[in-house]
N, C-alpha and C positions, 0 to 999 in steps of 0.2 A: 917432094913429088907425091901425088896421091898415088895409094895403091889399088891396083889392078886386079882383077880377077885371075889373072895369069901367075901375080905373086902370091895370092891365093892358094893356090892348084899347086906351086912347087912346094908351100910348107906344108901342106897335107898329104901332098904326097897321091895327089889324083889328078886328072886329067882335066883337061878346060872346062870340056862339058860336065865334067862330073858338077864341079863347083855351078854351071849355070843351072844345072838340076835343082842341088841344092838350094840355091836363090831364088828359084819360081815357084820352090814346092810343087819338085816335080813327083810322080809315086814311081817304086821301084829301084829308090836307092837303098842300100843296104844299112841298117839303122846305126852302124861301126863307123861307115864311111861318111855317113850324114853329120854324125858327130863327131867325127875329126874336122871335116869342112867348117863346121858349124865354132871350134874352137878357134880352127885358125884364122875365121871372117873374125871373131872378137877381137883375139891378140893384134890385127893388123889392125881393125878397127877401119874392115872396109866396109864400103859403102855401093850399091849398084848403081850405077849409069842410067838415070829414066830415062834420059833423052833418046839414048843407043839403045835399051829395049823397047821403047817406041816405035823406032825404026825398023825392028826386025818381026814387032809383034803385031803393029797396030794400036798398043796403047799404052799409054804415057806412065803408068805406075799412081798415078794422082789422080781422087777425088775430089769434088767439090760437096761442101756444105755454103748452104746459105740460108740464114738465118732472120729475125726482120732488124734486132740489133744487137750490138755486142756491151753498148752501156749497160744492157740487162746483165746483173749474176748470171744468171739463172742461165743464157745463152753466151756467156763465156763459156760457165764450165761446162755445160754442154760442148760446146767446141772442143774442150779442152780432151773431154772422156772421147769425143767422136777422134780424133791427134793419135789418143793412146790406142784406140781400138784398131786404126788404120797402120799403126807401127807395126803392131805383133803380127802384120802380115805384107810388113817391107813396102808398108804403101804412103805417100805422104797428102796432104790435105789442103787445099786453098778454099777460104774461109771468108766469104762474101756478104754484106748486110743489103736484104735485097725488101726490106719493112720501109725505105721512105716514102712510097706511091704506091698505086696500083698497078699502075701503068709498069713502073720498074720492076713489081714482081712478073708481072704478064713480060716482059723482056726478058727475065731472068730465067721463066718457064721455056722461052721459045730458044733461045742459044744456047740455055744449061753456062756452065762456066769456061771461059777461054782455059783448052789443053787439060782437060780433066776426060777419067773415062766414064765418070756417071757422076749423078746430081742428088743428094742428102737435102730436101729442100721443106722450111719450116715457114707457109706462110701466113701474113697477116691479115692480110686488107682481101683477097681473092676467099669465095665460100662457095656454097655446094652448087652454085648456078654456075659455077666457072669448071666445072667437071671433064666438060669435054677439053679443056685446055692443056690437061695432063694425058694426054694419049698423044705426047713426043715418042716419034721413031728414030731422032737421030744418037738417041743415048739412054740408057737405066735411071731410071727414077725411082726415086724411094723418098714417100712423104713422111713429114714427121708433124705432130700437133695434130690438133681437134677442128680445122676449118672446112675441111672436106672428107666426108667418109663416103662408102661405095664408088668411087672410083678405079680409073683399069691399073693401079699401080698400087707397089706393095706399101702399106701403111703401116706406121709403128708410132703409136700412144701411150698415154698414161687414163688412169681412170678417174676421171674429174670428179665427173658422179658421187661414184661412192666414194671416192677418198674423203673429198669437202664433207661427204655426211660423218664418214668416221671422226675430223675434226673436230667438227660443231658435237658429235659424240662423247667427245672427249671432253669438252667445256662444259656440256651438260654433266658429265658425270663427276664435277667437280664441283654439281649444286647453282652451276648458271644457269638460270633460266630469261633472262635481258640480254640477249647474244646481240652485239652489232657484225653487220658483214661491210667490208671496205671492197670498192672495187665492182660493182656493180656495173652493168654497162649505161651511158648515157643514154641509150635508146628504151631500153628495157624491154626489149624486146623479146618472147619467151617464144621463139620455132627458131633461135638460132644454134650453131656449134661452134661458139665462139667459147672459149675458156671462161670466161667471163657467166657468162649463162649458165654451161653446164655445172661451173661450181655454185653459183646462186640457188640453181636447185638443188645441186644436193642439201646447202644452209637448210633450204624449207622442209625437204623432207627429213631431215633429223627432226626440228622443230616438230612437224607434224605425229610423227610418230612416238616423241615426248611429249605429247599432249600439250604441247606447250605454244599459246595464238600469236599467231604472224601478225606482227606490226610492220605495216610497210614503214616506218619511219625510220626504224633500223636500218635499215638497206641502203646503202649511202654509197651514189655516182661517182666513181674515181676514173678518169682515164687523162693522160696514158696513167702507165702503174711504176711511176719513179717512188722514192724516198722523200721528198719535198710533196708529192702531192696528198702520198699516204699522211705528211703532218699535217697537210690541211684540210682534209677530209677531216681528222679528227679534232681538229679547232672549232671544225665547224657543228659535231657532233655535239664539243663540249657545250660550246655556246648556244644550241640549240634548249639547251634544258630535256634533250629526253632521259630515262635514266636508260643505264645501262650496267652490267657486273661483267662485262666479256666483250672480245672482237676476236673476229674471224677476217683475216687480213690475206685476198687472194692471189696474192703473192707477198713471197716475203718482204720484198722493196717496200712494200706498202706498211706491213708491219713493222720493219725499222722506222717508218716515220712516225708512224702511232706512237710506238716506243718513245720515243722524245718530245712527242706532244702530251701523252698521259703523265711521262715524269713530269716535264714542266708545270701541268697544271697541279700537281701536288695529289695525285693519286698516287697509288700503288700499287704495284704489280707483284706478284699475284694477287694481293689479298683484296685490293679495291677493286682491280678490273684485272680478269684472266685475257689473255694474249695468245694466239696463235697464229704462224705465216703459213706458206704453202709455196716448197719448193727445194727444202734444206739447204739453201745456199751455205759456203763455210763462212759469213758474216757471221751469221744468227750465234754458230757456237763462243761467238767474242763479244757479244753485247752484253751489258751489265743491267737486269738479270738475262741469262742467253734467255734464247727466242726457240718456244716450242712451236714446231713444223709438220710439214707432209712430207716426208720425203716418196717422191712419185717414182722413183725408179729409174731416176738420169743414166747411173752408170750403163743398167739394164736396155734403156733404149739407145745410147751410141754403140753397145755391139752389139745387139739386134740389128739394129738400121744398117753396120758395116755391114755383116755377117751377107742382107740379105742383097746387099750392094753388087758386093764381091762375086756372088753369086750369081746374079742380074749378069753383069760383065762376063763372067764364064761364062754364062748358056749362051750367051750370045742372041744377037736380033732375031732372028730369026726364031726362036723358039718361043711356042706358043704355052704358056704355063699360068695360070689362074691367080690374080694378084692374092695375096698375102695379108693378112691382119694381126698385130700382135700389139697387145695392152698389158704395161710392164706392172709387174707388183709391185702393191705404194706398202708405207706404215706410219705410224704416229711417231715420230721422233718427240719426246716428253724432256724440256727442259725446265727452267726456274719462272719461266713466263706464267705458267698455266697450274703449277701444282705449286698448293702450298706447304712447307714442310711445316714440322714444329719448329723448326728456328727462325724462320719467316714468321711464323705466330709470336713469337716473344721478342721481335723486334717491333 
């Protein structure tokens, strides 16, 4: 038989309510009684009823995330950190890929997720022209990614920009000056905020400020951004005869393909061609050599984005409050890709 809040309340020795307090985090229990409640929810290893506080509350205990796919790393473990963030505060998560159309995000925007009390939503194909489409009244919204900024809802990113420059920073400061960037958008179009763009520029402006002249021929169209296509971009690099000492791969998928294109052609990494992804998937730390990264701040934006969720859902509709901006701190994760050591020199 599952346990009850009722069996709760008799091993701790408090009241029904007491224990539903504790459960909603509610303020004004006493911090003795919190943690007795709080021991004996473990020991029984209860769980709360969404369905039944639904009913008495108006909402279901459940978020939604949706994301444009989950074959991405990068938007697994996102899911995964957004799962753990939504825990530590008794709440659980349904996890929707809403990246096959435009059309389906625009459906996704307008319902939010069947029985969730607000919406974590990462899109692809929707951009700043679709602005007015995020001013939903039937629930909290909270954007995540780089496709629309000044909109009326709270946003939470990473910093494309300048992280891609700290990268290409990085390469350069390990004597590359023949940088390739994988990933590029097909359009190339330079007034967009597509992830795509804004790490391209950053590529340029490291270049620029290391004095060092833009070859557009480095710049090499990848989409989408799987592992197959990252190895053939870089087939195509090879065979093209430009030279190159470095790639900047934006994202990491992209750079696990390089990776097995550059080995096979009989380079080597670090010492023939330095390697960088963007994203720190936990792939990268198992590739042989691992794969130096960006890490953009994942964990930091799924509890951000709960945090400002949760919060969303308590003010409630009706409260009039000035959307929200916050851009997670990135760093250089430095693995065997990009630095050569001395014993990579004597091999």
């Amino acid at each position: 038989m599952s346990v009850t809040m009722r069996d709760v309340a008799r091993l701790a020795r408090v009241s029904v309510k007491t224990v539903s307090n504790v459960v909603n985090n509610q303020p004004h229990v006493h911090p003795s009684t919190r943690s007795r409640v709080e021991k004996a929810i473990s020991e029984l290893g209860y769980r709360p009823n969404l369905s039944a506080r639904g009913l008495r509350s108006g909402r279901t205990g459940v978020i939604g995330l949706a994301v444009p796919e989950l074959r991405q790393n990068y938007f697994a473990e996102l899911a995964d950190a957004v799962i753990l963030a939504a825990e530590r505060r008794n709440l659980s998560v349904i996890v929707g890929q809403a990246g096959r159309d435009r059309q389906h995000e625009i459906d996704v925007l307008a319902h939010g997720l069947r029985q969730t009390d607000g919406l974590l939503f990462s899109p692809e194909r929707l951009g700043t022209e679709d602005t007015d489409l995020l001013d939903v009244v039937d629930y909290p919204l909270v954007m995540l990614g780089e496709r629309i900024f000044g909109g009326p809802t709270d946003h939470v990113t990473m910093h494309n920009v300048s992280a891609s420059r700290a990268a290409v920073d990085h390469l350069i400061a390990q004597g590359r000056t023949r940088i390739a960037v994988l990933g590029a958008h097909p359009d190339r179009r330079e007034d967009q905020l597509r992830a795509a763009d804004l790490r391209v520029r950053g590529y340029r402006q490291a270049l620029e400020v290391a004095g060092i002249p833009h070859d557009r021929s480095l710049e090499r169209t990848v989409a989408p951004w799987h592992q197959e296509d990252g190895a053939n971009a870089t087939n195509e690099l090879i065979a093209s005869g430009v030279e190159f000492d470095a790639v900047f791969a934006l994202n990491d998928a992209l750079a696990l393909g390089a990776l097995r294109s550059l080995g096979k052609s009989g380079r080597r990494i670090p010492e023939d061609v330095a390697l960088i992804g963007f994203d720190n998937i936990t792939d990268g730390r198992f590739t042989l050599p691992s794969l130096s990264t960006v890490d953009a701040g994942r964990d930091e934006i799924a509890e951000t984005a709960v945090r400002m969720l949760v919060e969303r859902i308590e003010w409630g509709p009706r409260t009039q409050r000035p959307p929200r901006l916050h851009k997670a701190r990135f760093h250089i994760v430095e693995r065997e890709s990009s630095v050569v050591t001395p014993r990579a020199h004597r091999r």
